[in-house]
C-alpha positions in Angstrom: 0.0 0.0 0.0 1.6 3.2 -0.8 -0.1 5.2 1.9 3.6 6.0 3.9 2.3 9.1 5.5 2.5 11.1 8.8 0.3 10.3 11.3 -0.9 13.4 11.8 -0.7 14.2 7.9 -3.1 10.6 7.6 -5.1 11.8 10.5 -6.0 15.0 9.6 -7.0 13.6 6.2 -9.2 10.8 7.6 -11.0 13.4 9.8 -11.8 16.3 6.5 -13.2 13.1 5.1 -15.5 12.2 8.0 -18.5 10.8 7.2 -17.0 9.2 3.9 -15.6 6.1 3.3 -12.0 7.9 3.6 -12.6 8.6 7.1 -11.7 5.1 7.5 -10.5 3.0 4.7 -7.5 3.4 3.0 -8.4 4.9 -0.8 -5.7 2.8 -2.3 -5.8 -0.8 -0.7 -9.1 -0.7 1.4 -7.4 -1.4 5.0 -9.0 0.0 7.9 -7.1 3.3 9.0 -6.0 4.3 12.1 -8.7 6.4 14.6 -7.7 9.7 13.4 -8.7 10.7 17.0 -6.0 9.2 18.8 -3.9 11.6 16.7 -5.7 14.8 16.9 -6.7 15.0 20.2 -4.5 16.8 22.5 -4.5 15.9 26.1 -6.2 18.8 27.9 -6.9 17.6 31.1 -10.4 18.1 31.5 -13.8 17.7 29.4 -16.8 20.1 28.9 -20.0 19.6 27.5 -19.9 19.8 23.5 -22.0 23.0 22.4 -23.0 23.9 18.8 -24.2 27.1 17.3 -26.6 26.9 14.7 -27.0 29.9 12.8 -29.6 30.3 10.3 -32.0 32.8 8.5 -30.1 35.2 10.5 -31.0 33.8 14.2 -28.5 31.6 15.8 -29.2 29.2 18.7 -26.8 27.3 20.9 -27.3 23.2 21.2 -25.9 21.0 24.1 -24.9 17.9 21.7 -24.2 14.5 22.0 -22.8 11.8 19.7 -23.8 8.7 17.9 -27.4 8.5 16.3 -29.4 8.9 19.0 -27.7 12.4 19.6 -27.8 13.6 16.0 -31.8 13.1 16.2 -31.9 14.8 18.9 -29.6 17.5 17.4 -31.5 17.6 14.1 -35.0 17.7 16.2 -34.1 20.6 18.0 -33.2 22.4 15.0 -36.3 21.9 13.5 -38.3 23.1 16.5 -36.1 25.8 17.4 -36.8 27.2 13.7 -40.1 26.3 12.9 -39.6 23.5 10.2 -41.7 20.9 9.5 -41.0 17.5 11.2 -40.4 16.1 8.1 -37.8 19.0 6.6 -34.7 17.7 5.6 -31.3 19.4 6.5 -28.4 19.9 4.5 -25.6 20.6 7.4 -22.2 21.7 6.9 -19.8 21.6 10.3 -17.4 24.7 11.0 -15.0 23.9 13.6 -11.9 24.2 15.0 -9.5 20.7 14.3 -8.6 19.6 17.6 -4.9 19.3 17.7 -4.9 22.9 16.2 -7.3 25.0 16.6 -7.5 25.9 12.8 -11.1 26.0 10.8 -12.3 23.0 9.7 -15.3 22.8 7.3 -17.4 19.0 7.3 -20.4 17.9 5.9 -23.5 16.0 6.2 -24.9 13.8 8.6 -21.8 10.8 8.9 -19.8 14.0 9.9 -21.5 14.7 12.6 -19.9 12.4 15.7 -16.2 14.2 14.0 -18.2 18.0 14.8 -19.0 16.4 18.2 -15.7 15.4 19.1 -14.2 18.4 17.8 -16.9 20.4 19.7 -16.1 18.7 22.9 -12.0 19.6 22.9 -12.7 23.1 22.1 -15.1 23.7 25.0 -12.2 21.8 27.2 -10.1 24.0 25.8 -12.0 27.2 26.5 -12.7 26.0 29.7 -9.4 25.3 30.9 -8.0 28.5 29.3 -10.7 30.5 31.4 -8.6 29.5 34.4 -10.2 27.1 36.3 -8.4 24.7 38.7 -8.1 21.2 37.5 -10.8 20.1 40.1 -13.5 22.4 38.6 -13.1 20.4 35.6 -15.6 18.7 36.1 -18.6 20.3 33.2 -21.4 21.7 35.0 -24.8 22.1 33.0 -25.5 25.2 31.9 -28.6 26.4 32.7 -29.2 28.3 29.6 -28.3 25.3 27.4 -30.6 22.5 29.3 -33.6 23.8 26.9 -31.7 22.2 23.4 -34.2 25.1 21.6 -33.9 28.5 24.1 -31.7 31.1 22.1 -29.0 32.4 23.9 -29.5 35.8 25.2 -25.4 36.7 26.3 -23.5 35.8 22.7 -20.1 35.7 24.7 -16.8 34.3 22.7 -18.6 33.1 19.6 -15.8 32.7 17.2 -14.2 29.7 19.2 -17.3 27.6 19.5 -18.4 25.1 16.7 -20.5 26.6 14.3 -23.0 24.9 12.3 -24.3 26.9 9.3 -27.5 25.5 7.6 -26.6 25.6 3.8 -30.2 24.2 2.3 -33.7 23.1 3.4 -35.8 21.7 1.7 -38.6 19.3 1.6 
């Protein structure tokens, strides 16, 4: 197989192809690729809660997200009711974040790249919460009052530009 690459190179490469088959099989002989996670993620010391900000039609609202299927319903449910769309609306989602290892912008799309927006959501609210100074004991995430209701829009826009955005490209029926 002529994949001889970094790992970080290959890593980086498997995660701007989530939710493709390159995320994780090699293009050239099929082999399952390493977890580009374990290459990405920096060790931070503590975890926060994973928030998204889902801007559209002008309005943004902030999401408390979770991984795996289950969490993307929830996800694309709450975007629906927090925007008035019928149940049955399909989304068209592109992910804007930051890479993990990084920090730089990182554009994904669709649904299969969703867990890779999670996990990059979840290092960069570790990463703001541990640069806000806070001892390594009050690492520990604490809900957020404001975020519990998946649908309430955010009335205090704080540090926007470091948190995952999630811009809405088409809906349509």
């Amino acid at each position: 197989c002529p994949r001889a690459s970094h790992a970080y190179c290959l890593a980086r490469w498997c995660l701007q192809s989530a939710g493709s088959r390159k995320e994780t099989l090699c293009e050239f002989c099929g082999s399952q690729l390493p977890d580009w996670r374990m290459s990405l993620t920096p060790e931070i010391g503590c975890s926060a809660p994973a928030i998204m900000n889902v801007n559209f039609d002008g309005v943004m609202y902030s999401f408390e997200v979770k991984p795996g299927a289950e969490g993307y319903e929830e996800f694309t449910d709450g975007i629906r009711h927090a925007f008035n769309l019928p149940q049955g609306c399909e989304l068209n989602i592109t992910f804007t974040c930051d890479e993990p290892s990084t920090g730089s912008p990182l554009t994904i799309h669709g649904e299969g790249a969703y867990d890779a927006a999670v996990h990059c959501a979840g290092v960069s609210a570790a990463r703001r919460k541990l640069c806000s100074g806070h001892s390594e004991h009050a690492c520990t995430p604490v809900p957020d009052p404001e975020l519990q209701d998946s649908g309430r829009k955010r009335k205090s826009l704080g540090d926007w530009s470091k948190r995952v955005r999630v811009a809405i490209t088409h809906l349509f029926h």
